[in-house]
C-alpha positions as CSV (number, residue, x, y, z in Angstrom):
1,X,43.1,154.6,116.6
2,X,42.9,156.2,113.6
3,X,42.5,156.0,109.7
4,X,46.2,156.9,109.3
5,X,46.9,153.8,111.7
6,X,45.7,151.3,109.2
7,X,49.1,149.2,108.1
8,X,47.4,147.6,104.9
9,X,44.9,149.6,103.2
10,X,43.0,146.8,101.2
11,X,41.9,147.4,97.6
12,X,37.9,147.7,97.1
13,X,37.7,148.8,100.7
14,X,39.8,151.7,100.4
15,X,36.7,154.3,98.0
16,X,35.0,153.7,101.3
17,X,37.9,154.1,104.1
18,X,39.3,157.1,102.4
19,X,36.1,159.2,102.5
20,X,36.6,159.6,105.8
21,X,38.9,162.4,107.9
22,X,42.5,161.1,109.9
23,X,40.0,160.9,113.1
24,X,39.5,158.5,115.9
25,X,37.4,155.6,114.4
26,X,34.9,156.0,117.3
27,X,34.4,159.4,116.3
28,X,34.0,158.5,112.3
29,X,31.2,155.8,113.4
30,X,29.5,157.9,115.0
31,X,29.3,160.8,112.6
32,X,28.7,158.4,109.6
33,X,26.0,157.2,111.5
34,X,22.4,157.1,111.3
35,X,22.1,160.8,112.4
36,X,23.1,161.6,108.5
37,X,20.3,159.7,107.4
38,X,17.7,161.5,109.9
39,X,18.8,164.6,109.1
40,X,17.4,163.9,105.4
41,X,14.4,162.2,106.7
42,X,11.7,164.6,105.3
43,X,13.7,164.1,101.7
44,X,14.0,160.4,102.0
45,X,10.0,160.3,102.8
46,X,9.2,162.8,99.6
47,X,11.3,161.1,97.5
48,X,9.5,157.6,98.4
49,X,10.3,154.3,96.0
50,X,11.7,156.5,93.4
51,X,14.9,155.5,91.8
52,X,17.2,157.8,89.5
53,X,17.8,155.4,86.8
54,X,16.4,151.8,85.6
55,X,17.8,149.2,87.8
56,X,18.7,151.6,90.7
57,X,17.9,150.8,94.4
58,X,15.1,152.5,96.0
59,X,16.2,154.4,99.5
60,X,14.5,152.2,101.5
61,X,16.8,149.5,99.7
62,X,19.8,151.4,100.2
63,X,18.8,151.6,103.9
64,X,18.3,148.0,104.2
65,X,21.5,147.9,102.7
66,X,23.5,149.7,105.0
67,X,21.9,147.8,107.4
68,X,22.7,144.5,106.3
69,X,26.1,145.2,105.1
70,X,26.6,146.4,108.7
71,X,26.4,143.8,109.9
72,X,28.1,141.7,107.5
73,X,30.9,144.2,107.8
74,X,30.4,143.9,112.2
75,X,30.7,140.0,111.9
76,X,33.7,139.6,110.1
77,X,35.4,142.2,112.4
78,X,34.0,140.2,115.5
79,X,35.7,137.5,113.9
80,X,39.2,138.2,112.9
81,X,39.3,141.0,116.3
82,X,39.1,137.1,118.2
83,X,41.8,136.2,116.0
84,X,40.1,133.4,113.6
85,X,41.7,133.0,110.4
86,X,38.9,131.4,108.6
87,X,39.0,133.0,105.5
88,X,35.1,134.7,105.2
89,X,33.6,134.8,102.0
90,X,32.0,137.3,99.8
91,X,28.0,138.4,100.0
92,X,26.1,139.5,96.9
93,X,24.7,142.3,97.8
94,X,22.0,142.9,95.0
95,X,20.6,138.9,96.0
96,X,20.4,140.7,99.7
97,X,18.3,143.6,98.8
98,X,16.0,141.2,96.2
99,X,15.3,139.2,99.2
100,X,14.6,142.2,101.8
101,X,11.3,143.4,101.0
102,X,13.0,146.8,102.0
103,X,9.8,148.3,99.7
104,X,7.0,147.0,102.5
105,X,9.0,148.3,105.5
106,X,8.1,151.5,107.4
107,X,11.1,154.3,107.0
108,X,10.9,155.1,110.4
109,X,11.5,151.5,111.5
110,X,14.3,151.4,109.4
111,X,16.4,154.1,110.1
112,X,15.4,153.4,113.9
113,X,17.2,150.3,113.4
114,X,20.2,151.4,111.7
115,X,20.6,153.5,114.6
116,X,20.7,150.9,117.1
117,X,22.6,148.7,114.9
118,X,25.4,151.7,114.6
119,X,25.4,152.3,118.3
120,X,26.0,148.2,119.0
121,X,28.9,148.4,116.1
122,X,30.6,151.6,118.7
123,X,30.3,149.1,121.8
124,X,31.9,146.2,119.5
125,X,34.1,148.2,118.9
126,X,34.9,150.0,121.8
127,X,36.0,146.5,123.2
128,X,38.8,146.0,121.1
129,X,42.5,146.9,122.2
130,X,44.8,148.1,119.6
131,X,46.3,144.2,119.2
132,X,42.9,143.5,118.4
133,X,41.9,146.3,115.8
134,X,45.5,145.6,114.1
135,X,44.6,142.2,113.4
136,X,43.8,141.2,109.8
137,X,41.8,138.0,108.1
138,X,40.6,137.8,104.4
139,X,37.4,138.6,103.3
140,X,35.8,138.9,99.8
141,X,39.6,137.4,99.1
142,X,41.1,140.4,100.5
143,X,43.2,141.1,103.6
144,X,41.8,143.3,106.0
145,X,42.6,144.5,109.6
146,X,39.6,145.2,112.0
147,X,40.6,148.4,112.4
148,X,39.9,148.9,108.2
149,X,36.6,147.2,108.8
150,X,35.6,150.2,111.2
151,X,36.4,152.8,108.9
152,X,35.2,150.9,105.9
153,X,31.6,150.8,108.1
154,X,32.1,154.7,108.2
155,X,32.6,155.7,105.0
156,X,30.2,152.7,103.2
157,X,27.6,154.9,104.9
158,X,29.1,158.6,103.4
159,X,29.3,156.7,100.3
160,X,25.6,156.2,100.0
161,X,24.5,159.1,101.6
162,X,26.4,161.1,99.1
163,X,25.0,158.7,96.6
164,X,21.2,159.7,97.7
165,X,21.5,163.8,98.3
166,X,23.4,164.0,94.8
167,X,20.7,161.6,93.0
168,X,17.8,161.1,94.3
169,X,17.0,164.8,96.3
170,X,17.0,166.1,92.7
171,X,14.3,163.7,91.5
């Protein structure tokens, strides 16, 4: 399926889903995946802990991140694709990275596991039918289908990618 399949296109999520091109969403997770990141990797190791402004992640953080949010993002579609309608909540995603040590973690562990976390969130997805990527649930009090949870995966990732090679490559 693809982006233009999406029936409700849920507020917040949308910055992220609409980054990406009206393309198969196996084909946007892979391309937004961690093969963006490794393409930067001598940047992201001369750049270091650096941050562009007070308060900002560092790129390991933002790694960690996209990691974690992953799989946040993974869970809940494993849970509404099954068709519970538990209503998930929110995560705060700044308590996440406070409490990652991202800072004392090897880069090339890191985007080593972002790759194999990407390539596990293909399979998952690659074993949903169309009834179950349609479905929806609530999250972060807003209605979502699976399908939007794929693509918001995908673009989350161009989102901060974008983020680093327009701030922090400059540094």
């Amino acid at each position: 399926m693809k982006r233009s399949d999406i029936k409700i296109m849920p507020v917040y999520f949308d910055r992220y889903i609409n980054l990406i091109e009206d393309i198969e969403l196996k084909e946007a997770l892979e391309k937004s995946g961690a093969k963006i990141l490794e393409e930067n990797k001598k940047e992201l190791i001369e750049t270091g802990d650096k941050v562009y402004a007070e308060g900002k992640w560092t790129l390991k953080e933002i790694i960690q991140h996209l990691i974690d949010s992953e799989r946040v993002f993974s869970y809940r579609a494993l849970r509404f694709a099954r068709n519970d309608k538990t209503e998930l909540p929110g995560y705060d995603e700044n308590v996440f990275v406070m409490e990652s040590k991202a800072g004392e973690r090897d880069i090339y562990d890191m985007l080593y596991e972002y790759d194999l976390l990407r390539k596990s969130t293909v399979c998952l997805f690659d074993s949903f039918d169309e009834t179950m990527l349609g479905r929806t649930g609530v999250c972060f009090d807003k209605e979502i289908s699976v399908l939007a949870l794929g693509f918001t995966m995908a673009g989350h990732t161009l989102h901060h990618t974008n983020v680093i090679r327009e701030k922090y490559f400059s540094l």
